[in-house]
C-alpha positions as CSV (number, residue, x, y, z in Angstrom):
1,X,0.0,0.0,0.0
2,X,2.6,2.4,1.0
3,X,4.3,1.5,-2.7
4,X,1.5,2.7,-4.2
5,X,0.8,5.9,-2.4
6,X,4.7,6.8,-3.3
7,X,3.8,5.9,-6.9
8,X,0.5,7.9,-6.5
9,X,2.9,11.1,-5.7
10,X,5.4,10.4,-8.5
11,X,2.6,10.6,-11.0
12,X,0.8,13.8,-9.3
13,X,4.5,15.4,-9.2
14,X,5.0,14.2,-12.8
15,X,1.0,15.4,-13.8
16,X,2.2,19.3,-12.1
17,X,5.5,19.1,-14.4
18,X,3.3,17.9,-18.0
19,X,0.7,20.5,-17.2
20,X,3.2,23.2,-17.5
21,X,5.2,21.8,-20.3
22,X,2.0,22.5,-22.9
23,X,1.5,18.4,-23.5
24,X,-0.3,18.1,-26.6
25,X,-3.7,16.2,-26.5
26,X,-4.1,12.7,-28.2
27,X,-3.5,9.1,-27.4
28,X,-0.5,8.4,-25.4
29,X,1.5,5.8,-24.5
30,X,3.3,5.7,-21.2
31,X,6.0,2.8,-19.9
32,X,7.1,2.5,-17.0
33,X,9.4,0.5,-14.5
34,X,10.4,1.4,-10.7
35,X,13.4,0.0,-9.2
36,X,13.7,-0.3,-5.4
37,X,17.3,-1.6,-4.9
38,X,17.9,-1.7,-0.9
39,X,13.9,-2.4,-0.1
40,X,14.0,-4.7,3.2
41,X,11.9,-7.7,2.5
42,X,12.8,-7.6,-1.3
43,X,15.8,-9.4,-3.2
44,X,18.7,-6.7,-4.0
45,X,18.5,-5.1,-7.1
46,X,14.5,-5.8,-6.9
47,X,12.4,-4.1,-10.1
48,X,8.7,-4.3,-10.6
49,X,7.4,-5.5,-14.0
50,X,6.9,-2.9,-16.6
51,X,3.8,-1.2,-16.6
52,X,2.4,-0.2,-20.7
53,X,-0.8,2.3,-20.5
54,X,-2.9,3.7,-23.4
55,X,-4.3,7.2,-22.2
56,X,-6.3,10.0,-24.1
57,X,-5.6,12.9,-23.2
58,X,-8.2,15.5,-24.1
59,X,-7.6,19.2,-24.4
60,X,-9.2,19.4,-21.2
61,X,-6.7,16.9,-19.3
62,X,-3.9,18.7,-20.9
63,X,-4.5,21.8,-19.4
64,X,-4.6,19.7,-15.4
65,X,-3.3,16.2,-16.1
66,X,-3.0,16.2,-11.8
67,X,-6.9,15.9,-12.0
68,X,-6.8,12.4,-13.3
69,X,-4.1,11.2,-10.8
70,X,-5.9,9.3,-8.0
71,X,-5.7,10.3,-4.5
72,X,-5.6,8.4,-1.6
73,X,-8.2,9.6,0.8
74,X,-7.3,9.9,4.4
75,X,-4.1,10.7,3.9
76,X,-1.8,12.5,6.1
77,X,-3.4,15.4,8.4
78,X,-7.0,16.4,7.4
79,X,-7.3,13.8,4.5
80,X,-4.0,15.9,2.9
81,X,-1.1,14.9,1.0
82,X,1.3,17.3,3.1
83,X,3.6,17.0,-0.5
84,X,5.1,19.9,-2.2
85,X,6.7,20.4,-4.9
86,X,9.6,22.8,-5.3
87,X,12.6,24.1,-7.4
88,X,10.9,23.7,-10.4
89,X,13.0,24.8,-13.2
90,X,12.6,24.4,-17.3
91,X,15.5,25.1,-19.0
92,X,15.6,24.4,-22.7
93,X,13.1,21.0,-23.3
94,X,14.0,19.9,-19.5
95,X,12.1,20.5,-16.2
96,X,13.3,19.5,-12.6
97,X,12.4,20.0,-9.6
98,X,12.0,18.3,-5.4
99,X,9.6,16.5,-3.7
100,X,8.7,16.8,-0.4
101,X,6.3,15.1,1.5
102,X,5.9,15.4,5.4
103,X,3.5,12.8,6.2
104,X,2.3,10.4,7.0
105,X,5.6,8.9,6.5
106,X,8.5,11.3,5.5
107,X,9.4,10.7,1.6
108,X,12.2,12.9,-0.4
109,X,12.5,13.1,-4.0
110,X,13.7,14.6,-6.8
111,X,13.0,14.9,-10.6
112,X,14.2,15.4,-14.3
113,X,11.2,15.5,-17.6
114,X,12.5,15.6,-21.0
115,X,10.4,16.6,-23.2
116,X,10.7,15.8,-27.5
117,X,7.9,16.8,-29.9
118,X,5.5,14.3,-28.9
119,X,7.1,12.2,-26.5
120,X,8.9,12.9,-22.9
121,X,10.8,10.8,-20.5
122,X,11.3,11.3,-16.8
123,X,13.1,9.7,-14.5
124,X,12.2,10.3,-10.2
125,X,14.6,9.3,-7.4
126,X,12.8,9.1,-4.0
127,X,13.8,8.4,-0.5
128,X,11.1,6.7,1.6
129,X,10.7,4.9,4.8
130,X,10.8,1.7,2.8
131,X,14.2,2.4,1.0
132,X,15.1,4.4,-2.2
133,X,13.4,4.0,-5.4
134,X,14.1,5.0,-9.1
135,X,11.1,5.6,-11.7
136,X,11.4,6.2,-14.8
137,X,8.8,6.7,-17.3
138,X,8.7,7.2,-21.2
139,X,5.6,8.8,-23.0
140,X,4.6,9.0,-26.3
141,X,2.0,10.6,-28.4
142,X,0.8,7.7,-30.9
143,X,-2.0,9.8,-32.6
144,X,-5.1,11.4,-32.4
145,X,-8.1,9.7,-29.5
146,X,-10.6,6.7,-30.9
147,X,-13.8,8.5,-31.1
């Protein structure tokens, strides 16, 4: 559970970054793969299976993608995320910026989006309770939404 709460905050952090980057609305297609190399309970070196989505992204999404990322209710004081988001930067085609999240457990991060013509990758390193953990995610635009 607590794995998917940090993934949760990777995409909202991720969602703030492509909302300011002007993403470009269509179908999309997003892999990703999160490694968790010194996670107690799990065998060193330990990566979770590639995830493949399909998403459309309407012109409404693209404008705030971090309304489509669920939230876990409850959490943290007064059913809040207690995350922020700071040092954003974009220079050139590249965004970066922190993550900071205060509770309910204490996670650290930072990140790096690339962004091409119709495509991006990004890559997040958080510190958690749990250990360290690398995302890294590659999107695509593959053409227009089915109707």
């Amino acid at each position: 559970m607590k794995t998917v709460s940090v993934i949760a905050l990777a995409m909202l952090a991720t969602a703030a970054v492509i909302a300011q980057s002007g993403m470009r609305p269509g179908q999309w297609e997003t892999t990703t793969q999160m490694q968790m190399p010194n996670v107690p309970n799990l065998p060193a070196g330990f990566q979770m299976p590639v995830q493949k989505n399909t998403v459309c992204i309407t012109p409404e999404l693209a404008k705030d993608p971090a309304s489509a990322v669920p939230r876990q209710t409850g959490r943290g004081r007064g059913g809040k995320d207690d995350c922020k988001v700071t040092d954003y930067k974009m220079t050139g085609n590249t965004a970066t910026w922190s993550l900071a999240c205060t509770s309910p457990d204490k996670v650290t991060g930072t990140g790096e989006m690339t962004f091409g013509d119709d495509s991006y990758t990004n890559t997040m390193k958080m510190v958690t309770a749990q250990g360290e953990m690398t995302m890294k995610t590659t999107g695509k635009r593959i053409g227009d939404c089915p109707k």
